[in-house]
C-alpha positions as CSV (number, residue, x, y, z in Angstrom):
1,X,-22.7,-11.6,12.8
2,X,-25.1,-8.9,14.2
3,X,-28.3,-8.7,13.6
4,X,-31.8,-6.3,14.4
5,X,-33.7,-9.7,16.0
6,X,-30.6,-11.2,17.9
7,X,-30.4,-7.2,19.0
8,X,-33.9,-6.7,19.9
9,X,-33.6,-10.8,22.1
10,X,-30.6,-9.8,23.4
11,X,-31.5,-6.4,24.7
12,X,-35.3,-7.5,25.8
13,X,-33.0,-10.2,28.1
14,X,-30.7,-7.7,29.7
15,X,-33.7,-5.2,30.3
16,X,-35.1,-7.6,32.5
17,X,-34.1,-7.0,35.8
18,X,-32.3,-9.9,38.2
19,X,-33.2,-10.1,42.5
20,X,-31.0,-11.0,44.6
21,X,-31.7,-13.0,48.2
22,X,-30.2,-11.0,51.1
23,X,-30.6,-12.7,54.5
24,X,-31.0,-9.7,57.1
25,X,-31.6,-10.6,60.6
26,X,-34.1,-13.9,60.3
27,X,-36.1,-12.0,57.7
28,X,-35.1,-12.1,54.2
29,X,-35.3,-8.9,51.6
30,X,-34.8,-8.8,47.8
31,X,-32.4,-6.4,46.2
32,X,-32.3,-5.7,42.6
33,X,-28.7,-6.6,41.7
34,X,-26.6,-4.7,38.8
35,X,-26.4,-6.4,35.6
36,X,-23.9,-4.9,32.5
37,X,-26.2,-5.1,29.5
38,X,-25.6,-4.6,26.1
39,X,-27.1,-1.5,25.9
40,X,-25.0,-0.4,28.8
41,X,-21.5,-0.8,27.7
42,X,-19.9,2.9,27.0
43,X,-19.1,3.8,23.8
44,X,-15.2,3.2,23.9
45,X,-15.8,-0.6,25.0
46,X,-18.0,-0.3,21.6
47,X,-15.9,1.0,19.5
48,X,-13.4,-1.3,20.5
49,X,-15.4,-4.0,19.5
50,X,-16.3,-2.9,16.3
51,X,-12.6,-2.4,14.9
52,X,-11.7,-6.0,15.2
53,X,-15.1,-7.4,12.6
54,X,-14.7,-7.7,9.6
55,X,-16.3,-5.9,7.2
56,X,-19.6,-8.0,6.8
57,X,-20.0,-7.7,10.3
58,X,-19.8,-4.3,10.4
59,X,-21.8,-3.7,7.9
60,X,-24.6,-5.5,10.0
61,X,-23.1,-3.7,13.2
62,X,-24.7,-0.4,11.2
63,X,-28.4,-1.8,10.2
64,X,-28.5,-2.9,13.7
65,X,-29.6,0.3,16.0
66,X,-29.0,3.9,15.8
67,X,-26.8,4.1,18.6
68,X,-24.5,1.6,16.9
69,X,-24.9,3.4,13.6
70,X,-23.7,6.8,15.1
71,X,-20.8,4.9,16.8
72,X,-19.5,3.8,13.3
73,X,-20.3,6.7,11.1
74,X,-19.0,9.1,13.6
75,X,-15.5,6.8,13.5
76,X,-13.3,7.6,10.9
77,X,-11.3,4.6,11.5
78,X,-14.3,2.2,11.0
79,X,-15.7,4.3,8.4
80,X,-12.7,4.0,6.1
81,X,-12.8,0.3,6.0
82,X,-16.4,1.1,3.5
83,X,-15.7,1.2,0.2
84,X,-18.3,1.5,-2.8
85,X,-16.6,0.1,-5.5
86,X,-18.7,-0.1,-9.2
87,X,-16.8,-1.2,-12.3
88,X,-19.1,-1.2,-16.2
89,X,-21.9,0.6,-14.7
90,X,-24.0,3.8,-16.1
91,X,-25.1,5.8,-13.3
92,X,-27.2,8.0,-13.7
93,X,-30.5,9.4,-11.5
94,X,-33.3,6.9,-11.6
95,X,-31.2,3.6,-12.5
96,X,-31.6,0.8,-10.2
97,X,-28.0,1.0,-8.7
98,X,-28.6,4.5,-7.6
99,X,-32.4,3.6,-6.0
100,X,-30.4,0.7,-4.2
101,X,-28.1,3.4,-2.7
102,X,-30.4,5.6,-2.5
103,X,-32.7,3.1,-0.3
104,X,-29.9,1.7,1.9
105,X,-29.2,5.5,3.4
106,X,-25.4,4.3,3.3
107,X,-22.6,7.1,3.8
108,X,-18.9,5.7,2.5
109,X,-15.7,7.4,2.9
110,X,-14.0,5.7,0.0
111,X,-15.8,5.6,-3.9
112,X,-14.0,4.0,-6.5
113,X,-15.5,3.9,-10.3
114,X,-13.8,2.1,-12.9
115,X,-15.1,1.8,-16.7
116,X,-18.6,3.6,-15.7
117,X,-20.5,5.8,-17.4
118,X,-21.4,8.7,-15.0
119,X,-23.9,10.8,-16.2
120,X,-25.8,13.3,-14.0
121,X,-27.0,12.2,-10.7
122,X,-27.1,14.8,-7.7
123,X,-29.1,12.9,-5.6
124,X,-27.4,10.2,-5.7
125,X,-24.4,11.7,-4.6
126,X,-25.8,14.2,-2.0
127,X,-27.2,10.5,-0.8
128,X,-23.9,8.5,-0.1
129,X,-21.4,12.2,-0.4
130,X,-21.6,13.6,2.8
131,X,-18.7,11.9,4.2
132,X,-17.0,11.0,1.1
133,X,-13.5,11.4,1.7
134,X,-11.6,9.6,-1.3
135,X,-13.2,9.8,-4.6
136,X,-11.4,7.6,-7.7
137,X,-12.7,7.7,-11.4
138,X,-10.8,5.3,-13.5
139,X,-11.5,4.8,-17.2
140,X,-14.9,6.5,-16.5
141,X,-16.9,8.6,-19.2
142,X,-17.8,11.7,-17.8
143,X,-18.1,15.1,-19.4
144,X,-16.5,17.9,-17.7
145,X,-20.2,19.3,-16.4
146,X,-21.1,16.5,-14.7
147,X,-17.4,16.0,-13.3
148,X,-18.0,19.9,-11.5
149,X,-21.5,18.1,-10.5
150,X,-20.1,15.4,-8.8
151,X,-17.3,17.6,-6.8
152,X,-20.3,20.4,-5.7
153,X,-21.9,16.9,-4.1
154,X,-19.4,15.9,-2.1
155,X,-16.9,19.1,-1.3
156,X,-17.7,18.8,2.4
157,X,-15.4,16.0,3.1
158,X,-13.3,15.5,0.1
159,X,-9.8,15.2,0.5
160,X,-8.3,12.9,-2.2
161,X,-9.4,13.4,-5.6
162,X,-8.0,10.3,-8.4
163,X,-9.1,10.5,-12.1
164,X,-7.6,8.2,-14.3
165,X,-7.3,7.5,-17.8
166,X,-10.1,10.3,-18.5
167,X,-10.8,12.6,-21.4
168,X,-12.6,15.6,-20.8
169,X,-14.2,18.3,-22.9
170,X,-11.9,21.5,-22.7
171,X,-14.7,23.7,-23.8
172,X,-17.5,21.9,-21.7
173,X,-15.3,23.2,-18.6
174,X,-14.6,26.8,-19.3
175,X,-18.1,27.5,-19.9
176,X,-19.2,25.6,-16.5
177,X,-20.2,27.6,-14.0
178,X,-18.3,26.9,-10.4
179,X,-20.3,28.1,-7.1
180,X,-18.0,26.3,-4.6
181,X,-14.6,25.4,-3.0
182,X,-13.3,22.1,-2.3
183,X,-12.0,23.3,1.2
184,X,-10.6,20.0,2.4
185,X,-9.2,18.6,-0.7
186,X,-5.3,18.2,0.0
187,X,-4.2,15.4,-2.6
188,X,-5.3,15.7,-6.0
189,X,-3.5,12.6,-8.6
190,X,-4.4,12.5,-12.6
191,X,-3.0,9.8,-14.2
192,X,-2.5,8.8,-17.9
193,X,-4.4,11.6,-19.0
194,X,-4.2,14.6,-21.2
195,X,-4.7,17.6,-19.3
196,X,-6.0,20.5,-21.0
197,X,-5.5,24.1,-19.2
198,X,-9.1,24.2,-18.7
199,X,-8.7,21.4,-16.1
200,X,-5.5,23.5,-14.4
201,X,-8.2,26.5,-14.4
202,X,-10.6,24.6,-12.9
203,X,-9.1,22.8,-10.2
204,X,-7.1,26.4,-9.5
205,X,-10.9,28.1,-9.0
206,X,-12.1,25.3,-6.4
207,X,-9.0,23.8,-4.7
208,X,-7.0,26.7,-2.2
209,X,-5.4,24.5,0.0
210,X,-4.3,21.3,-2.0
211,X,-1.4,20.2,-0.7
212,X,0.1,17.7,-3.5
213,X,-0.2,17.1,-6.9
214,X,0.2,14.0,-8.6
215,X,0.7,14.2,-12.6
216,X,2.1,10.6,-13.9
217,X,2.1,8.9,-17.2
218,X,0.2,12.2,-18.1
219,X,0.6,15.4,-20.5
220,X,-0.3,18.9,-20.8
221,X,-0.7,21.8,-23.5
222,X,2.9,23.2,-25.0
223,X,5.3,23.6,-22.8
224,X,3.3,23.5,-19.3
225,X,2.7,27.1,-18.4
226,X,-0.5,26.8,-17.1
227,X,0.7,23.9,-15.1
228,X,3.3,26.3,-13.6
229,X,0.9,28.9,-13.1
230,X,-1.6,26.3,-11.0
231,X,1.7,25.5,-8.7
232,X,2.1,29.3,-8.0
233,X,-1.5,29.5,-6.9
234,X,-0.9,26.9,-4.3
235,X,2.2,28.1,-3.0
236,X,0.9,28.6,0.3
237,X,-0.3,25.6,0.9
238,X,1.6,23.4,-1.5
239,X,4.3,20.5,-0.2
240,X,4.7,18.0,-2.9
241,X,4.5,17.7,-6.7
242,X,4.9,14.6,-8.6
243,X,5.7,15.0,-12.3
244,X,6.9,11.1,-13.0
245,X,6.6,10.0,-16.7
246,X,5.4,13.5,-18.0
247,X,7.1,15.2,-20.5
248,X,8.9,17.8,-17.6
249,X,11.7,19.3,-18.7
250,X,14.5,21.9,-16.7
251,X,12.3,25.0,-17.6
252,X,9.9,24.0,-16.0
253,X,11.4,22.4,-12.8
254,X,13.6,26.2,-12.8
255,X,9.8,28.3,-13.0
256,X,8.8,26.1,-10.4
257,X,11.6,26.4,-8.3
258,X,11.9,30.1,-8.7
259,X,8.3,30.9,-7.3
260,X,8.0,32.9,-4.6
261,X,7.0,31.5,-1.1
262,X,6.8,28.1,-2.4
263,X,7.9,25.5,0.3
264,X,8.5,22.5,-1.5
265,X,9.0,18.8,0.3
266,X,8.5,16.2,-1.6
267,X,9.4,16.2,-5.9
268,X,9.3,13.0,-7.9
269,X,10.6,12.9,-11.5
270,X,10.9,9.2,-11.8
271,X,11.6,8.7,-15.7
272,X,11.4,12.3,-16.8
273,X,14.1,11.9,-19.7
274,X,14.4,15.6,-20.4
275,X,15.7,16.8,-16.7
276,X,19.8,16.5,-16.8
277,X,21.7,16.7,-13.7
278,X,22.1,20.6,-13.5
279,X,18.1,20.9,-13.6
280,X,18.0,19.1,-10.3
281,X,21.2,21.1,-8.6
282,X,19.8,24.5,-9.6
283,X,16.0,22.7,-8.3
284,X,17.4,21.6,-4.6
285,X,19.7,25.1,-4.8
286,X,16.1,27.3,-5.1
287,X,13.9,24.6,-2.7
288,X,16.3,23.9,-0.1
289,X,13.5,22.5,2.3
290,X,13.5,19.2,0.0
291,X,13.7,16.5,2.5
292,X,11.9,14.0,0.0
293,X,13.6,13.4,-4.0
294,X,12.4,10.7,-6.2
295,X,14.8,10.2,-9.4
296,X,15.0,6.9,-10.5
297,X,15.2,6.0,-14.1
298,X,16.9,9.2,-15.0
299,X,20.9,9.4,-15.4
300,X,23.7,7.9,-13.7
301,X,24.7,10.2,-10.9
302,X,27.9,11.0,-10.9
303,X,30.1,11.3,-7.4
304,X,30.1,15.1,-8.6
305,X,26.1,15.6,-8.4
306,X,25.8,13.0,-5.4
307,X,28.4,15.6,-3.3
308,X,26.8,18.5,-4.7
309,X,23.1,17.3,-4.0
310,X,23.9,16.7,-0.4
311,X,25.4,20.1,0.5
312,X,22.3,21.4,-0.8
313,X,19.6,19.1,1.5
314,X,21.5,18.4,4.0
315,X,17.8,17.5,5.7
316,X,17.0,15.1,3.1
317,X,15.3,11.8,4.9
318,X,14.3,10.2,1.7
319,X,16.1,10.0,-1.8
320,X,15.9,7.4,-4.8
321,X,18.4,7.3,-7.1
322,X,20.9,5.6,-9.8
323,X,24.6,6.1,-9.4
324,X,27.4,5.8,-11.6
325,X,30.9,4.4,-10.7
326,X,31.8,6.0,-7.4
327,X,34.9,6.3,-5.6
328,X,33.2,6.6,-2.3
329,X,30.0,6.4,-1.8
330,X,30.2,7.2,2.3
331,X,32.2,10.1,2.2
332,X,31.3,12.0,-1.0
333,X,27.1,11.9,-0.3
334,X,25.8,9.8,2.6
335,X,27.9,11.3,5.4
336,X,26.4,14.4,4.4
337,X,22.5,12.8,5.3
338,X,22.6,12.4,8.6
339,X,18.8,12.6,8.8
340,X,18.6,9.7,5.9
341,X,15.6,7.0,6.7
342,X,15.0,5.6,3.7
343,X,17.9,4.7,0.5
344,X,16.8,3.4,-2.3
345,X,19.5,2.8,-5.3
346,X,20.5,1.8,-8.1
347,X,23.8,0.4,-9.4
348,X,23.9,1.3,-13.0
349,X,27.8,-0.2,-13.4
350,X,27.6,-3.9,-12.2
351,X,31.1,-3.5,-11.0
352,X,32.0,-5.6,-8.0
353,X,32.6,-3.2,-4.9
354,X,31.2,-0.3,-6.5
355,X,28.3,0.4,-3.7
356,X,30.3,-0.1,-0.9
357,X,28.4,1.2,2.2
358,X,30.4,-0.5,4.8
359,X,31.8,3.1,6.0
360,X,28.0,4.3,6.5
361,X,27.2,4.8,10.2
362,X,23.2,6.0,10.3
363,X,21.0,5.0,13.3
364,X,18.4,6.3,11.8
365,X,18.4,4.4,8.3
366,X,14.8,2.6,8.7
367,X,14.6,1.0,5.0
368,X,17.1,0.2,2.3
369,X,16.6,-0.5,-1.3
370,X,19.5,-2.2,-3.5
371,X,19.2,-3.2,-7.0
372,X,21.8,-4.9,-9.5
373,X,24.7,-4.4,-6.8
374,X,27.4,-6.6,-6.7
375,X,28.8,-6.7,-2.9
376,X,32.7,-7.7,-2.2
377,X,33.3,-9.7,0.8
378,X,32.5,-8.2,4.6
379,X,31.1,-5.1,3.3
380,X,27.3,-6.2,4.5
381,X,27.7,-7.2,7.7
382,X,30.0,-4.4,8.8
383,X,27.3,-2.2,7.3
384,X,24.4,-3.7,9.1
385,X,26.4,-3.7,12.6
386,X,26.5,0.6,12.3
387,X,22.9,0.8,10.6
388,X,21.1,-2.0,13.5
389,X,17.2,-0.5,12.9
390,X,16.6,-0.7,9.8
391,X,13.2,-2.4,9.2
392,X,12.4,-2.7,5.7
393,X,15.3,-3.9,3.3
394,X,15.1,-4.6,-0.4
395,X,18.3,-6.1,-2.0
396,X,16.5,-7.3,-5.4
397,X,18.7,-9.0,-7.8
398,X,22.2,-8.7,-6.1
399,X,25.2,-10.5,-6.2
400,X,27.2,-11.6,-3.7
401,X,31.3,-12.7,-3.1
402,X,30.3,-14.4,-0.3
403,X,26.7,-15.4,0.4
404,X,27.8,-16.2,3.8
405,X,27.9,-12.5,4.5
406,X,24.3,-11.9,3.9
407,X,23.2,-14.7,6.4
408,X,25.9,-12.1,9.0
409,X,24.4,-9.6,8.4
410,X,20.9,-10.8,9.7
411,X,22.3,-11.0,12.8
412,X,22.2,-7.2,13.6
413,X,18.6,-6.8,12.3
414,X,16.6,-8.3,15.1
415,X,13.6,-5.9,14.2
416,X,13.4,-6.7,10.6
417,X,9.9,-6.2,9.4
418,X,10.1,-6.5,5.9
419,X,12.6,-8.7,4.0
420,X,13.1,-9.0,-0.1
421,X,15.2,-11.0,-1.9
422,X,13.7,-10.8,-5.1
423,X,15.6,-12.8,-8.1
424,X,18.9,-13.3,-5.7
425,X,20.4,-16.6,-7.4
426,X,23.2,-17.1,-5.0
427,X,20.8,-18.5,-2.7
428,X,19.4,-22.1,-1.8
429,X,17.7,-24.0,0.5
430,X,20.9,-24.3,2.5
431,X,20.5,-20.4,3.1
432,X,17.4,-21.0,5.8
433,X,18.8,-24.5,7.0
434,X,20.2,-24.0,10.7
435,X,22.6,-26.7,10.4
436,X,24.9,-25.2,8.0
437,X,25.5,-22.1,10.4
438,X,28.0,-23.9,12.8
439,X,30.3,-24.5,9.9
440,X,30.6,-21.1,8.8
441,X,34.1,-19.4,10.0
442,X,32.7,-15.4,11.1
443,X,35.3,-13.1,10.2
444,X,34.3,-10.6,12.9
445,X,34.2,-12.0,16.5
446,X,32.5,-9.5,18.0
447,X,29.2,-10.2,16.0
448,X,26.7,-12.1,17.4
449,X,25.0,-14.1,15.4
450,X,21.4,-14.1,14.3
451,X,20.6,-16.7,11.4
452,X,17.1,-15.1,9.4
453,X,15.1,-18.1,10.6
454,X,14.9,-16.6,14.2
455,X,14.1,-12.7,12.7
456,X,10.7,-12.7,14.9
457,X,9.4,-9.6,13.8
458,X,9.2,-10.5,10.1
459,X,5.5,-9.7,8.1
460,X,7.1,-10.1,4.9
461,X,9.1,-12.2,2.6
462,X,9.9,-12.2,-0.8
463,X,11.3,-14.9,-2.2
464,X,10.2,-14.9,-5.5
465,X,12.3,-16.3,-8.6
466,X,15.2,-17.3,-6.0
467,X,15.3,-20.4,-8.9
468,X,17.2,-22.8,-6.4
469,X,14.7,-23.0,-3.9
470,X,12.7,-25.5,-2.8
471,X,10.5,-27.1,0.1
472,X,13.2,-27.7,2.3
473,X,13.8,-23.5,2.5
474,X,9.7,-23.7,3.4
475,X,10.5,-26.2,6.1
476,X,13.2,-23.8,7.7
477,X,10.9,-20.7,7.7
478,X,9.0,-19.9,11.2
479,X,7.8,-16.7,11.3
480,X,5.0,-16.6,13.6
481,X,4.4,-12.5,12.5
482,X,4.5,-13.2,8.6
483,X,1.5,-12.0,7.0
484,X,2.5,-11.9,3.3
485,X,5.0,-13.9,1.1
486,X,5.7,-14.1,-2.4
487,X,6.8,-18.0,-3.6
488,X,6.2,-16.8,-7.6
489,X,8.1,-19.2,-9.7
490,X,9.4,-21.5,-7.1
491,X,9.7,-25.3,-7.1
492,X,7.8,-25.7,-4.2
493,X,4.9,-28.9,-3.8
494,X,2.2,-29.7,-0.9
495,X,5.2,-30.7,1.3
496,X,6.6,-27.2,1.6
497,X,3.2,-25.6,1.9
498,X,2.3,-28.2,4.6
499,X,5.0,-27.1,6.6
500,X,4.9,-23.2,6.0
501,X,1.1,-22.9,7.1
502,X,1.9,-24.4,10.3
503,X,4.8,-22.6,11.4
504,X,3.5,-19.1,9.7
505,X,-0.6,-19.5,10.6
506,X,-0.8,-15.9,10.3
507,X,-0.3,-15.4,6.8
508,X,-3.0,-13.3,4.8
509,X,-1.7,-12.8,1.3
510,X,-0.1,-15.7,-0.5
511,X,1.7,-15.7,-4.2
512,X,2.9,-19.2,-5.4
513,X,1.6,-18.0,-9.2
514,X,3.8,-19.8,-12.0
515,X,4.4,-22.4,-9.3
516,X,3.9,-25.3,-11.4
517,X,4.3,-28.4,-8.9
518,X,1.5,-26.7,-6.6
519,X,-1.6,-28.9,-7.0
520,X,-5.1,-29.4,-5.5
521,X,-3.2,-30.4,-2.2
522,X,-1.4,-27.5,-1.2
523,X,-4.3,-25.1,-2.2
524,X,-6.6,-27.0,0.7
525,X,-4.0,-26.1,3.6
526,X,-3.6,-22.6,2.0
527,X,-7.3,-22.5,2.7
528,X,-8.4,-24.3,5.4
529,X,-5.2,-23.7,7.9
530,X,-4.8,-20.0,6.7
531,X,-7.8,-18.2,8.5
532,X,-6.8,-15.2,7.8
533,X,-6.6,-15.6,3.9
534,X,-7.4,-12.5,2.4
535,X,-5.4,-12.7,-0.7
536,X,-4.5,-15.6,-2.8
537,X,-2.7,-15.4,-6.4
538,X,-2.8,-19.0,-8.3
539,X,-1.9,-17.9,-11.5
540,X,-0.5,-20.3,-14.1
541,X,-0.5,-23.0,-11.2
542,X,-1.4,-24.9,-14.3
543,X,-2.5,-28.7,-12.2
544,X,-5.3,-27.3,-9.8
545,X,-8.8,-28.5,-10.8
546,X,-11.9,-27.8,-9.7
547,X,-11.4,-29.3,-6.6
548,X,-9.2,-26.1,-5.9
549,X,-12.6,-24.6,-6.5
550,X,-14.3,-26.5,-3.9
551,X,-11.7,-25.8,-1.0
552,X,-12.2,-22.3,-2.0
553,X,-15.4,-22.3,-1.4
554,X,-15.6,-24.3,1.5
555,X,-12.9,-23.0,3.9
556,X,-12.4,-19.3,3.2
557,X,-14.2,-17.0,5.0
558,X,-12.2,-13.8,4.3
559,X,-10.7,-13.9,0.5
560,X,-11.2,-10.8,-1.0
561,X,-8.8,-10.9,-3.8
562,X,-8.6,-14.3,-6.2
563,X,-6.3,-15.2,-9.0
564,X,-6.7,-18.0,-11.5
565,X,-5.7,-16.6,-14.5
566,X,-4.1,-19.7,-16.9
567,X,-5.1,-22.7,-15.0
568,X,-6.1,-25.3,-17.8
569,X,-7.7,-27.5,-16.1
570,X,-10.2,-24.9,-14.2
571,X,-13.8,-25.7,-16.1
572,X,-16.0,-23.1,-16.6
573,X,-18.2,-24.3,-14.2
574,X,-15.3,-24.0,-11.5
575,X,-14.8,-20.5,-12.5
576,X,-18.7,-19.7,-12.6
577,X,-18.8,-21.1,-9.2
578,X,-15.5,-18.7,-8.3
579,X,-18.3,-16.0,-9.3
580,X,-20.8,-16.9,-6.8
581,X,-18.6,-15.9,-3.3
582,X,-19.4,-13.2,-2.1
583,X,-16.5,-12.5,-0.2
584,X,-14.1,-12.3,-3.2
585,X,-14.4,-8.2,-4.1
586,X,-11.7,-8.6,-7.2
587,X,-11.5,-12.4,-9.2
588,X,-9.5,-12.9,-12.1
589,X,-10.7,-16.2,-13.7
């Protein structure tokens, strides 16, 4: 870690200049030889420094000069990784949190406020504003003055906007008086909130060039004609709308649709109950330029709507969906998606065969989510040999005629990235054993294969609630990439962790919650072989002690996120000592 004194020694050393003995002739001269010192080093070398400390150390990295503080604030990169994050606070002007700030002369990029009271405080937020970028209220009380307060502070540099789960005064914000634009906001997400018109007239007045809306688990006066009326001011500038869990219905989707200039890419409708098939043909037939469509939890998409949607975007790259029984699923909607990188469906039937994408040829296809499918034999790895780069692939809670097939089909996906297998039962520890590979008879000679245990390229796993599982699947795994995998519910004991910190030593989030066999044991190599622990989830690992406390503490130096929800046998001293690390920026005890 940097600090001012080791600075001030360091730089007092390198200022002091070296001589050199140069024999010339029988006569000897001194020459002052050049030395690189700190202060020297050019600002890219610097830079390049700073962007592999962690955050405490950059932190100190800022208090240490000014040159080094100009370096990181003028970084956006660096400056990103800041986040002031205050949860049950009142803020207000005057309180000791906001002369703390205040005295620190601390700029952040990122603000998150969850469960505060936010009262009016301009100074504090012309203080640590001016290169406030993302701004998130969650659960706050705020009245709608103070709320146009807080956005005059900081519209310099604001670009995402979040408020969540707040109530605001309709008639507080009409009369308010607004004397700015937010220039540089482009993203603007309310969440679980009622939104009265007054908030569309607001955000209309001081937001020209937002560039998505985000309404979820939220609602709005009658039938949403103000909303519709906030979309047509943005039409110039407006690419994506997200209306999941509102109360949307086809009238609105076909007003929306219908306004002029309006150049829409990206529409979610994820569980709007009220839009029927037609809606969305009659919504891609006005917006053509679609290329992203979110509708999952709606109907079951009949072959009908799936060849009907796809001559309508033929540009579509990203779709989510749930289909009904289809006849073919190649010919009557994917051939017609050339530019397709990213599937995610649904089988609503559970009828063996019935998603049958072994006809699908698409080099472009980058991730793939399946859910509830039922796959007939040879249909996977014929599909994975025309569809070689995908790198992300979901097949959560599928079934399989021949589990064989899905241990094929790895053997076309050498640059696999992400990899779950969430709740597949058909798989055991025999799935990762090597062994058991050169007894399997290949029904395609021409495939090479590629068993999962040598995907190198793999930073995740998910192998949660795969209920036959054990330590010997552990002991298979070497994936010297893996950063992040997810053991929930597993029968897996200090054997099996043992084995997977050594051959995955890279690993920074770890989930073996409801993991009952994992014991005091296995949480001290999580900790002290896993340097890069940043996340660890323990929850209802009901036999760690407190001596799961005390590795905790001990070994890791990076934790940031810690869950120990339902362990018995945790005292309160253990979890008052949880408490005191300072590391650890979210603990659930």
């Amino acid at each position: 870690m940097f600090s001012r004194r080791r600075h001030r020694r360091l730089g007092a050393m390198d200022e002091s200049p070296s001589v050199e003995s140069v024999p010339t002739g029988g006569t000897t001269t001194t020459t002052p030889s050049t030395t690189t010192t700190i202060q020297s080093l050019p600002t890219e070398v610097l830079t390049a420094i700073f962007h592999h400390l962690r955050v405490p150390d950059l932190a100190s990295v800022r208090q240490t000069c000014r040159h080094w503080y100009e370096i990181v604030i003028s970084n956006r990169t660096l400056m990103s990784r800041f986040v002031l994050s205050l949860r049950n606070f009142r803020i207000e002007d005057g309180c000791e949190q906001c002369r703390v700030l205040g005295g620190t002369r601390s700029t952040f990029e990122k603000v998150c406020l969850k469960t505060c009271t936010v009262a009016p405080a301009p100074v504090l937020w012309r203080t640590i504003g001016t290169q406030l970028a993302e701004l998130s209220l969650s659960d706050c009380t705020i009245t709608g003055q103070t709320l146009v307060g807080v956005l005059r502070c900081t519209r310099d540099n604001l670009r995402t906007l979040t408020i969540k789960s707040i109530k605001l005064d309709d008639h507080l914000i009409y009369d308010t008086p607004v004397d700015f634009r937010l220039e540089r906001l482009h993203t603007l997400t309310i969440r679980s909130s009622f939104v009265y018109d007054a908030l569309f007239h607001l955000f209309k007045r001081i937001c020209p060039n937002l560039k998505a809306i985000k309404l979820t688990f939220s609602s709005y006066e009658r039938w949403g004609e103000e909303l519709v009326s906030f979309v047509a001011t943005l039409r110039a500038t407006l690419e994506a709308i997200t209306l999941s869990y509102t109360k949307a219905t086809g009238v609105i989707l076909q007003q929306i649709g219908r306004i002029e200039q309006l150049r829409l890419r990206k529409v979610s409708l994820k569980s709007c109950f009220a839009i029927k098939e037609n809606d969305i043909l009659l919504l891609a037939r006005l917006q053509p330029t679609i290329v992203h469509l979110n509708l999952e939890n709606l109907f079951s998409a009949s072959e009908q709507f799936l060849q009907a949607l796809s001559a309508f975007l033929p540009q579509m790259k990203r779709i989510k969906l749930r289909v009904a029984r289809i006849t073919n699923l190649h010919r009557s909607f994917l051939a017609n998606m050339p530019q397709l990188n990213y599937l995610k469906i649904t089988d609503a039937t559970q009828l063996k065969g019935n998603l049958d994408l072994s006809a699908y040829e698409n080099p472009a296809l980058e991730k793939l989510f399946v859910s509830a499918a039922m796959f007939s034999r040879n249909t996977l790895p014929r599909f994975f040999e025309r569809c070689p780069n995908i790198r992300s692939l979901t097949l959560y809670q599928c079934t399989y005629e021949n589990i064989h097939d899905l241990q094929l089909a790895f053997s076309h996906l050498k640059g696999l990235e992400y990899l779950n297998l969430q709740r597949t039962i058909d798989i055991g520890d025999s799935f990762f054993n090597r062994d058991v590979f050169d007894t399997i008879v290949m029904p395609f000679e021409r495939i090479r294969f590629y068993p999962i245990a040598n995907l190198r390229k793999l930073c995740y796993l998910n192998l949660s609630h795969c209920r036959d599982l054990s330590d010997q699947a552990l002991m298979a795994l070497r994936f010297p990439l893996l950063k992040k995998i997810d053991l929930r519910g597993l029968h897996v004991t200090e054997a099996g962790i043992a084995s997977l910190v050594r051959d995955c030593p890279h690993l920074e989030y770890v989930l073996v919650d409801a993991c009952k066999r994992i014991c005091d044991q296995a949480v001290l190599y999580l900790c002290r072989d896993l340097h890069s622990l940043r996340l660890l989830n323990l929850e209802s690992c009901k036999a760690i002690t407190d001596q799961s406390v005390e590795h905790i503490v001990r070994h890791c130096r990076s934790l940031v996120w810690l869950n120990a929800l339902n362990c018995p046998q945790l005292s309160e001293e253990g979890k008052a000592r949880l408490r005191t690390v300072r590391t650890i920026r979210s603990l659930h005890v």
